[in-house]
Each structure stands twice: as C-alpha cells, then as structure tokens.
C-alpha atoms as one frame of an Amber mdcrd trajectory, in Angstrom:
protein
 119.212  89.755  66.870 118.923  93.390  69.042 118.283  96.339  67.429 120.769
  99.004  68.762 119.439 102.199  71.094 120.046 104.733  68.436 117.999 102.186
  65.810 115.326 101.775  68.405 114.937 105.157  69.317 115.094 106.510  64.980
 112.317 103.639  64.821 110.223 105.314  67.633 110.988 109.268  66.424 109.509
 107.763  62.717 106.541 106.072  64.870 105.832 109.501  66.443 106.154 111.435
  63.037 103.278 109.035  61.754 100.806 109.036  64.890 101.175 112.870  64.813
 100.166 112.842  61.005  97.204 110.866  62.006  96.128 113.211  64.656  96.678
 111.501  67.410  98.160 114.212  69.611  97.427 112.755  72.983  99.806 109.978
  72.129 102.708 112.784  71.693 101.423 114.503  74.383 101.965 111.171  76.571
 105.579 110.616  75.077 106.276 114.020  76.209 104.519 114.036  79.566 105.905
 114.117  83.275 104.745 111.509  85.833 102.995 113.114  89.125 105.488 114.557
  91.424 104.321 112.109  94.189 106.325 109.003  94.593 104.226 106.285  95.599
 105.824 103.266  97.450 105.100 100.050  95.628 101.709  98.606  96.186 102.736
  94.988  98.125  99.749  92.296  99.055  99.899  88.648 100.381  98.679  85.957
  97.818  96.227  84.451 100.078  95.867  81.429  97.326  98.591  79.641  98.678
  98.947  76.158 100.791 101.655  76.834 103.589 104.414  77.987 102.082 103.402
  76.318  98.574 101.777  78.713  95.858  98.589  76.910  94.308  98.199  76.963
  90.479  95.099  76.150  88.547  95.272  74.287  85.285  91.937  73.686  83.732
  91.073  72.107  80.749  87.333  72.717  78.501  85.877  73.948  75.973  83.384
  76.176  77.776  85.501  79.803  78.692  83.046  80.835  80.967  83.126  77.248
  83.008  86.749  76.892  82.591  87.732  80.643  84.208  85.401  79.971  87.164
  86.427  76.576  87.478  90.213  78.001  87.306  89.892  80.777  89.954  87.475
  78.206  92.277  90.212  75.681  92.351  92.307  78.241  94.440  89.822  79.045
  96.455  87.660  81.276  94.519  87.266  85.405  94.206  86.447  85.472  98.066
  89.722  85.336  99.038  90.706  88.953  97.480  87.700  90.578  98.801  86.103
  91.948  95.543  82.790  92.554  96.944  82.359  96.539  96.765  85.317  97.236
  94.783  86.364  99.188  92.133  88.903  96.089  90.011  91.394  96.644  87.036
  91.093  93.922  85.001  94.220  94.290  82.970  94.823  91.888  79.890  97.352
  92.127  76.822  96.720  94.189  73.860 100.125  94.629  72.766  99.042  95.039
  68.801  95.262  94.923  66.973  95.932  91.324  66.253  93.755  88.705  67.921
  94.803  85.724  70.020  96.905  84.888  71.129  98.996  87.449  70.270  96.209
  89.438  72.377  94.144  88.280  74.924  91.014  86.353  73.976  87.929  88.883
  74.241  85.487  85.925  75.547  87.856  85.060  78.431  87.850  88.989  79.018
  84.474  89.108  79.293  84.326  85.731  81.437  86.295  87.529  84.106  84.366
  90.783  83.905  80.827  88.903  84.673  82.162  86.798  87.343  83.781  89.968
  89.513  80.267  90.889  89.226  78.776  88.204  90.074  80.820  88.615  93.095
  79.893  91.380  93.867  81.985  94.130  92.228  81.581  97.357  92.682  82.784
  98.468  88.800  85.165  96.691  86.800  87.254  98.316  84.724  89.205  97.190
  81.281  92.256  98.947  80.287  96.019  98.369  79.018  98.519 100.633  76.764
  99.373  98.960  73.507 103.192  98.762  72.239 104.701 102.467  70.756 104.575
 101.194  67.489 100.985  99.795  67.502  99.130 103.126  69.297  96.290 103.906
  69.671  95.253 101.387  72.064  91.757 102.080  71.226  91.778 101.146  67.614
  93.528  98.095  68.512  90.868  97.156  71.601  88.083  98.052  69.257  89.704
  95.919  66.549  90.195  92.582  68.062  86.427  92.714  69.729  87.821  93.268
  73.626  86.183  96.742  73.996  83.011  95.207  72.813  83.190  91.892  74.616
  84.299  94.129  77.939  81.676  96.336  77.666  78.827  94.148  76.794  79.886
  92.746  80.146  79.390  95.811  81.980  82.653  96.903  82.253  84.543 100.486
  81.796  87.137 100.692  79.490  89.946 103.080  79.465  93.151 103.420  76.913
  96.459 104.013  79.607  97.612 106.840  77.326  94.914 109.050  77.736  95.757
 109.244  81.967  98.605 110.381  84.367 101.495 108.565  85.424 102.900 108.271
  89.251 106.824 107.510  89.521 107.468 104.621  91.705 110.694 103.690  93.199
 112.129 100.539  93.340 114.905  99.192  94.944 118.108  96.617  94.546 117.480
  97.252  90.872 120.199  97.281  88.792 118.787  98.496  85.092 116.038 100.450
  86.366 115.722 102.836  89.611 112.394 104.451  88.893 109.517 103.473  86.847
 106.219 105.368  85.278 103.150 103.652  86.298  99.904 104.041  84.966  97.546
 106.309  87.553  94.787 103.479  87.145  96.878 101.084  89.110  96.201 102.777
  92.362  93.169 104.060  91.388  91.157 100.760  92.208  91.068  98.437  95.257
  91.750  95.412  92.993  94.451  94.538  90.132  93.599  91.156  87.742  96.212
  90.109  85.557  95.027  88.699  82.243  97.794  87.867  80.331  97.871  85.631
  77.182 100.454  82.446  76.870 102.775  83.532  74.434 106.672  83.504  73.269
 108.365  86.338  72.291 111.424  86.948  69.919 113.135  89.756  72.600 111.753
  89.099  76.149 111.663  84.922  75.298 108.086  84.333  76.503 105.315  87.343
  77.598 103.003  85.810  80.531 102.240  87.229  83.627 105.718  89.214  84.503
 105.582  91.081  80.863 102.190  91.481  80.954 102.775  94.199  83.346 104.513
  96.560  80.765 101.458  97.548  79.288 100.876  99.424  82.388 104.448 101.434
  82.412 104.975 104.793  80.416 106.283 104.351  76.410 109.360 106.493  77.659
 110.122 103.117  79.554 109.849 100.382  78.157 112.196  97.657  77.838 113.737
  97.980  74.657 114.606 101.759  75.875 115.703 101.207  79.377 118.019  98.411
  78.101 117.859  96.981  74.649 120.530  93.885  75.938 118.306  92.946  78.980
 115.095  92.841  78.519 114.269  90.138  80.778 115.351  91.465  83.816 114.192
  95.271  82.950 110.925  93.498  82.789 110.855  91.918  86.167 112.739  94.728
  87.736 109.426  96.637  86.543 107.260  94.530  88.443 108.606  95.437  91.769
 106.133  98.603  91.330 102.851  96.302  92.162 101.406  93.056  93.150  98.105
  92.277  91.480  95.434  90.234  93.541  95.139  87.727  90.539  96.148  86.473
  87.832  94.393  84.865  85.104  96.229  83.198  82.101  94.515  82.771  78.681
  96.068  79.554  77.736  92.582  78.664  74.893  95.036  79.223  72.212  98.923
  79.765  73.158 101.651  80.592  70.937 104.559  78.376  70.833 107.007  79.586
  68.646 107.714  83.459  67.555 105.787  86.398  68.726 104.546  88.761  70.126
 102.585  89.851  67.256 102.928  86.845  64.743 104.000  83.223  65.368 102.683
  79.399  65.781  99.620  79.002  67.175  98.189  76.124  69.545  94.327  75.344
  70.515  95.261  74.373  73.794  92.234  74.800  75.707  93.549  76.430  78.831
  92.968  78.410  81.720  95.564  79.046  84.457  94.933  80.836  87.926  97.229
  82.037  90.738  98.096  84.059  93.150 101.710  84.016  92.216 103.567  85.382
  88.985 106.265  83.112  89.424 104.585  80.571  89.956 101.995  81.298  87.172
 104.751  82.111  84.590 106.778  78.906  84.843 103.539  76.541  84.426 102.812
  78.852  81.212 106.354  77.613  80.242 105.968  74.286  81.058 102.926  74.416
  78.636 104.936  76.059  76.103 108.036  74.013  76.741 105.942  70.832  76.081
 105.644  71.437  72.746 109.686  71.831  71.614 109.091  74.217  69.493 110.961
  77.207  70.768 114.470  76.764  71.401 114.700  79.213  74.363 112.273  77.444
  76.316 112.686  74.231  74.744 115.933  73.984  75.166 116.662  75.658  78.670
 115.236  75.114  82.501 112.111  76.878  82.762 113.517  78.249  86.466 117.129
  79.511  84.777 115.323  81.762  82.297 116.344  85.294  82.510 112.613  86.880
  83.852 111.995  84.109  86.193 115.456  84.469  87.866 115.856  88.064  88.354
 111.577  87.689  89.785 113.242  85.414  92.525 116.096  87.533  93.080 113.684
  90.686  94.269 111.374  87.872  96.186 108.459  88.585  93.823 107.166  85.062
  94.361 107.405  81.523  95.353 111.186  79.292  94.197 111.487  75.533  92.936
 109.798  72.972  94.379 107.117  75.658  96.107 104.341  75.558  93.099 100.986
  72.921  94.071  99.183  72.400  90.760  95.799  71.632  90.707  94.533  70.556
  87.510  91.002  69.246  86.328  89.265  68.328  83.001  86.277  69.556  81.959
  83.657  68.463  79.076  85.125  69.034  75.711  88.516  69.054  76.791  91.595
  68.487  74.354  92.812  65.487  73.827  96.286  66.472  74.799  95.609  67.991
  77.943  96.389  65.371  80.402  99.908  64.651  78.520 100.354  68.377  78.869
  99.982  68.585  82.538 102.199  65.926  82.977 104.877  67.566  81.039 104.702
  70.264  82.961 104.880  68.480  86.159 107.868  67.353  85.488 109.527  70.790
  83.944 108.242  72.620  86.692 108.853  70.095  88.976 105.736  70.328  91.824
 105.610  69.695  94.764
C-alpha cells in the first residue's frame, strides 16, 4: 500500500525536526540547498563488454569474494576495457539504511573492488553514496555496517553525498521527471562503478542496478516525492542522467522477499558483472525470481516489470533475447548454483 504525498512529505518534515535536534545541520542545509546553476548534459559511454550486439553478463559462483569479483569482471573482459589506469573511480554501492547485507552492500565485496581498481592501476578510488531521508547521516550508517572501514583499509576515499554540491541535469522524453539533482561526485571522476546489492523492495519491486542510482540524486527528489504512484519509472527516468562504466552486483547474500531494509535473506554466493543495467538487472531477477518467493517477481515476466520497461523505452540498454551469460563455478560454491543459473536462463531467456 502507498503512502499519500501529504503523508510522505509530514513523515519527512518529522524526519527533519529529529536530524536537526541531533545536530546534524548539514543534512537541513542539503534539503534546503540549490543545485549549481550549470546544466550538465547527461554523461553517455559505450559498454565495451558486449559481444556484437549481445550484452555479456557474468554469473560467478564461490566462496572466496575476492576470487569471485575478479573472476566476475575477467569473464567480460576484465577492468582493461574501461581504461582505469590513472583514474580518479567512484565506486558507488548501496547504503540505503545502517543495516548490513543485503539490505546494504557487503563491505568485503566493497573492498574486493577497491583493491582490484588498484591493482589496475587506479589513480584514487573513491567510496561514497547518500543514505535514504529517513536513515541520514550516511556516515553513521557507512561506519555502522563496517563499509567505511573495509573501504578505507583498502585505500580508498570515502565521502557522504550530503556533505557536496549538486549539478541539475536534464533529461529528456521523460514523462514524471524533467530535471534531476545529481550528486557533484559523479562528474568529478573519470570512472563510475555500480555496486549494488540483489534485493526486493516493497515500493520500487526489486533495487539492483537501476535503483541503485538514487543514492546519488538530491533527497528533494527522490522517488516517493517526484511520484509516490510510479516509482518504477521515476527511477529509471533518473538514470538517463549517467552511464556508469561498470557494474558490479553483490549477489553473496540476496534478499528474496520484502525489503529494502528488512526481509528474507538468501546465501547465494554470487557475483554478477556487466556492462549493461538492463541487462544486469533482469539476471538479478532471474536469481530472485528462482526462488518464488516474491509475488511481483515471482509471479510476473522479469522483462514486463515496470523499471525494466520504461529502461528500454529511453534505450538505456540491451532488449530480450540480447543478454550472453557467462557463468562459472568456483571452489566452495553453493550447492544450488548451477540450478540457479539455469532458472535464470530460462526467465531471462539468453541468447
């Protein structure tokens, strides 16, 4: 059931009452804030991991996280292909609350990432999302489920989105949303990963790689305020303001049922990689559609649902029958995993 605008929006005045209390005065001072005057066109790149017109995803299974993220991003053709040698990389992953995975993204595949874009030859690497309105401060909530730590101990920066400027972006053949705040430290480095979680969610139906995104947007515009009744296609209408290079799906423990911030939990073991949101999105459903536990996924096509639709309708990746997945096993694998990967062949229906 949707809470109405006016409910939403007493919810958020209380929320802003209590931060203010605490003394977090930046956070007001961000609700209250004006993005740069600049309008910056939408950032656009070509997935290079892709096999003619066919958008490779990487589905590994392991134990190790370390192994299975390398493994993951080598199967597409590894870190070379976006050029991270001498950059500057936002590694962006999900800290929507101070709970820990999977409701957020699993510190030890955070700090996976950060070593290997060193290893290739990063420049700096830096670690940074907003958390949700009602959640703030995004540093007590990094700090609390052990990603600051893990990100740092890797050698990483890590900044709280709050605490920056915002650039307006313009988007276009949008229909909820014309112009969207975007966090300055999206086109303040040469590279963007994506590190979302696999997760449902009780309002958007599932948060992967498209939601993952609104982390980086201001609090004045987030889905449930844009448009309480379409949150799914406020969310991929959003994403026309970037392309990251990419993205990397924490898929060691997914939640199947509920969310975002509580719900059923499933060791699953997984690491995804691609190029390709789409693409990378509707695999994460396949995995969550295999285990029937969420009607709204269970029970529907994973290319009719709402984000994935209105994604194809701005062109913001590959369509049915245009996903190659590559999948591989590694020692200490679950049990399940080959079962899963076939389920998902056949919801996603590959190529």
């Amino acid at each position: 059931m949707f809470y109405s605008r006016r409910f939403i929006l007493y919810l958020c005045s209380l929320s802003i009452l209590s931060l203010y209390s605490f003394g977090c005065r930046r956070i007001i001072k961000n609700l209250l804030s004006k993005p740069e005057e600049e309008i910056i066109n939408p950032l656009k790149f070509e997935n290079p991991y892709m096999d003619g017109a066919n958008a490779i995803v990487g589905i590994v299974g392991g134990e190790d996280i370390e192994e299975m993220v390398r493994e993951a991003v080598s199967i597409l053709g590894g870190m070379k292909k976006i050029d991270v040698k001498g950059k500057s990389v936002l590694v962006k992953p999900n800290v929507v609350t101070g709970d820990p995975s999977p409701t957020t993204t699993n510190p030890e595949v955070v700090n996976a990432v950060v070593r290997l874009l060193y290893e290739e030859g990063a420049k700096e690497v830096i670690v940074g999302d907003m958390s949700a309105l009602m959640s703030l401060t995004t540093e007590k909530n990094m700090r609390k489920t052990g990603l600051t730590k893990a990100a740092q101990n890797a050698g990483a920066e890590v900044v709280y989105f709050e605490d920056y400027k915002w650039y307006e972006v313009k988007l276009s053949d949008t229909k909820y949303i014309q112009n969207v705040y975007v966090s300055e430290w999206i086109y303040k480095v040469d590279r963007i990963i994506n590190l979302p979680v696999i997760k449902t969610h009780k309002y958007a139906t599932y948060s992967i790689c498209l939601k993952n995104f609104i982390g980086a947007t201001h609090l004045k515009q987030r889905p449930y305020i844009v448009d309480n009744n379409h949150w799914e296609e406020v969310v991929s209408e959003i994403n026309q303001a970037y392309v990251p290079h990419l993205n990397i799906i924490d898929g060691t423990t997914s939640m199947i049922e509920g969310g975002p911030r509580k719900g059923t939990a499933a060791r699953t073991n997984i690491i995804l990689a691609s190029g390709d949101r789409i693409a990378a999105d509707v695999v994460g459903l396949g995995i969550i559609k295999s285990f029937g536990k969420w009607p709204r996924v269970a029970n529907e096509d994973v290319w009719e649902q709402k984000q994935i639709k209105k994604a194809l309708e701005l062109g913001l990746g590959v369509g049915l029958g245009q996903i190659m997945l590559r999948d591989k096993a590694l020692k200490g694998h679950n049990k399940d995993f080959g079962d899963i990967v076939n389920k998902v062949k056949k919801h996603i229906k590959t190529v």
